[in-house]
C-alpha positions as CSV (number, residue, x, y, z in Angstrom):
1,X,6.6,-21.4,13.1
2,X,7.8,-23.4,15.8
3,X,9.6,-22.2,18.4
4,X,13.3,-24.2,19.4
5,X,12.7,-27.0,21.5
6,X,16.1,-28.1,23.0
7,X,17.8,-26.3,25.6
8,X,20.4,-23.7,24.2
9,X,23.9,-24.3,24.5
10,X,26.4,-21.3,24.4
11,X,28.6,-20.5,21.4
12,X,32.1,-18.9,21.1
13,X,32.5,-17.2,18.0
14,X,36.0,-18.9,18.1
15,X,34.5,-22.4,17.6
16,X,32.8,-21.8,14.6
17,X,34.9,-22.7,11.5
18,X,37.7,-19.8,10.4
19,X,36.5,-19.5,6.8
20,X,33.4,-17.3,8.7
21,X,35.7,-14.7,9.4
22,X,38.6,-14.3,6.3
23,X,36.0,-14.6,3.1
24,X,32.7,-13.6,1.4
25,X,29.6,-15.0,3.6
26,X,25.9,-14.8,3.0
27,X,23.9,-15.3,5.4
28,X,20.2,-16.2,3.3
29,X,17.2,-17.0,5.3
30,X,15.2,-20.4,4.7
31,X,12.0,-18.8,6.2
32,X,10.0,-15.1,5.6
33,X,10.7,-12.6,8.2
34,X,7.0,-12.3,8.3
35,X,6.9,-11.3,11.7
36,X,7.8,-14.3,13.4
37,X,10.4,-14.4,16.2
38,X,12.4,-17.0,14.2
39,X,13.6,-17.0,11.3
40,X,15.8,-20.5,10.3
41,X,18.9,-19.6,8.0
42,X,22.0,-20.6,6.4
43,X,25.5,-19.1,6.1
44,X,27.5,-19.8,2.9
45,X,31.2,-19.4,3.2
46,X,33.6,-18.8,0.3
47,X,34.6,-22.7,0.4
48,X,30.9,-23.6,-0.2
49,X,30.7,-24.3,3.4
50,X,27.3,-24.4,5.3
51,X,26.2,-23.7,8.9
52,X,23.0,-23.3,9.7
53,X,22.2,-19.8,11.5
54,X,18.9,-19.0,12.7
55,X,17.3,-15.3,13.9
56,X,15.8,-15.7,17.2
57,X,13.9,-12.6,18.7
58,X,14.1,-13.2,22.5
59,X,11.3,-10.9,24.0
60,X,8.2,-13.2,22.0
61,X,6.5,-14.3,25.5
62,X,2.9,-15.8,23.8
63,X,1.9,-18.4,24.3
64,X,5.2,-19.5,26.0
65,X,8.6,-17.3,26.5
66,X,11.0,-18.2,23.9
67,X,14.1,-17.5,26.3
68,X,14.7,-17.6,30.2
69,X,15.2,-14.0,32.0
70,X,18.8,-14.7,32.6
71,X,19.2,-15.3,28.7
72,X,16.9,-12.3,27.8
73,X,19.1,-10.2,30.1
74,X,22.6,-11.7,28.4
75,X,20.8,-11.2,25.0
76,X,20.4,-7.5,25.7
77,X,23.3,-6.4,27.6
78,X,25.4,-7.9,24.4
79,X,23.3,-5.7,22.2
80,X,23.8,-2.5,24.1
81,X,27.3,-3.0,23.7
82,X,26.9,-3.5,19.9
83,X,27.5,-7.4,20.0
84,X,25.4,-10.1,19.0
85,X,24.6,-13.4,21.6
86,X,25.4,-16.8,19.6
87,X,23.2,-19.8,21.2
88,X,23.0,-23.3,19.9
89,X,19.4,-24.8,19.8
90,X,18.9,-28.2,18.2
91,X,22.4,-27.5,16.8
92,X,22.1,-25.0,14.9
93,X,23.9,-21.9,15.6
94,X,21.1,-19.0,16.5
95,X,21.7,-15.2,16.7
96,X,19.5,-14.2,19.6
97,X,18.4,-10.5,19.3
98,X,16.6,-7.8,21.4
99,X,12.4,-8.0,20.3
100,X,9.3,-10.2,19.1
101,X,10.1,-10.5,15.7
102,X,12.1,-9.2,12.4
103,X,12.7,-7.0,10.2
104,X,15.1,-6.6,7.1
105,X,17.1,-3.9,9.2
106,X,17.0,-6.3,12.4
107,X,18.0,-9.1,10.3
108,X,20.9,-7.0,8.5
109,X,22.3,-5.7,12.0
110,X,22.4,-9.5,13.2
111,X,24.7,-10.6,11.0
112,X,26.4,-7.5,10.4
113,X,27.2,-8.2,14.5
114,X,28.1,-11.8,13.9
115,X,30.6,-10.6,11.2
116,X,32.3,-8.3,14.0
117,X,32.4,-11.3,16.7
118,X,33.6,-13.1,13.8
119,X,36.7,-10.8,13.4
120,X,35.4,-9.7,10.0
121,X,34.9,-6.8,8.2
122,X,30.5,-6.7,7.5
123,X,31.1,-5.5,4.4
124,X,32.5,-9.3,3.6
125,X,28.8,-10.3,4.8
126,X,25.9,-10.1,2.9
127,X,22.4,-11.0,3.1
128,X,19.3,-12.9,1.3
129,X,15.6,-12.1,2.9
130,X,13.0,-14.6,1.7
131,X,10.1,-12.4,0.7
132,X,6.3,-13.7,1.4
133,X,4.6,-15.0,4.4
């Protein structure tokens, strides 16, 4: 799995389009959590919408850091505070997240988080794991 490329770009939860926030939303994932520190995604809105959402687990450091200090230390000061840090890599909107990699809880809580930032109840939110490596 590769890890993003492009430098990130900051995302306000107010940019992304409304129907994210007043309708059903699922966010499925495109890869296996697997225990990788990615894990590339979609969100489907209740206007058959797209927007590509990816996982991104900001504490994998090998073979290369996948995140700068100052975005590592943004990443978990939202968390503490029970918020999620929305990045843009390569265009595509990217939950980053405390850790090295994912599980289906990690995974659940991410986009339960995005819901919330999203002005959403989570319960509107639900989620697709790919199973398999």
């Amino acid at each position: 799995m590769s890890t993003p490329v492009m430098t990130p770009v900051a995302v306000d939860p107010f940019d992304l389009p409304e129907v994210l926030g007043s309708g059903p939303v699922t966010w499925s994932s495109i890869d296996a959590l697997a225990g990788g520190h990615l894990v590339r995604g979609v969100l489907h809105a209740s206007d058959d919408r797209d927007v590509d959402c990816d996982l991104l687990a900001v504490d994998q450091a090998y073979p290369a850091p996948v995140a700068s200090e100052a975005v590592r230390l943004l990443v978990h000061q939202a968390w503490r505070h029970g918020q999620v840090h929305l990045m843009s890599y390569d265009e595509r909107l990217t939950l980053l997240v405390p850790g090295t990699s994912f599980s289906a809880d990690l995974a659940m809580d991410a986009v339960g988080r995005l819901a919330k930032a999203l002005g959403a109840a989570p319960s509107s939110f639900a989620v697709h794991l790919r199973l398999g490596g």
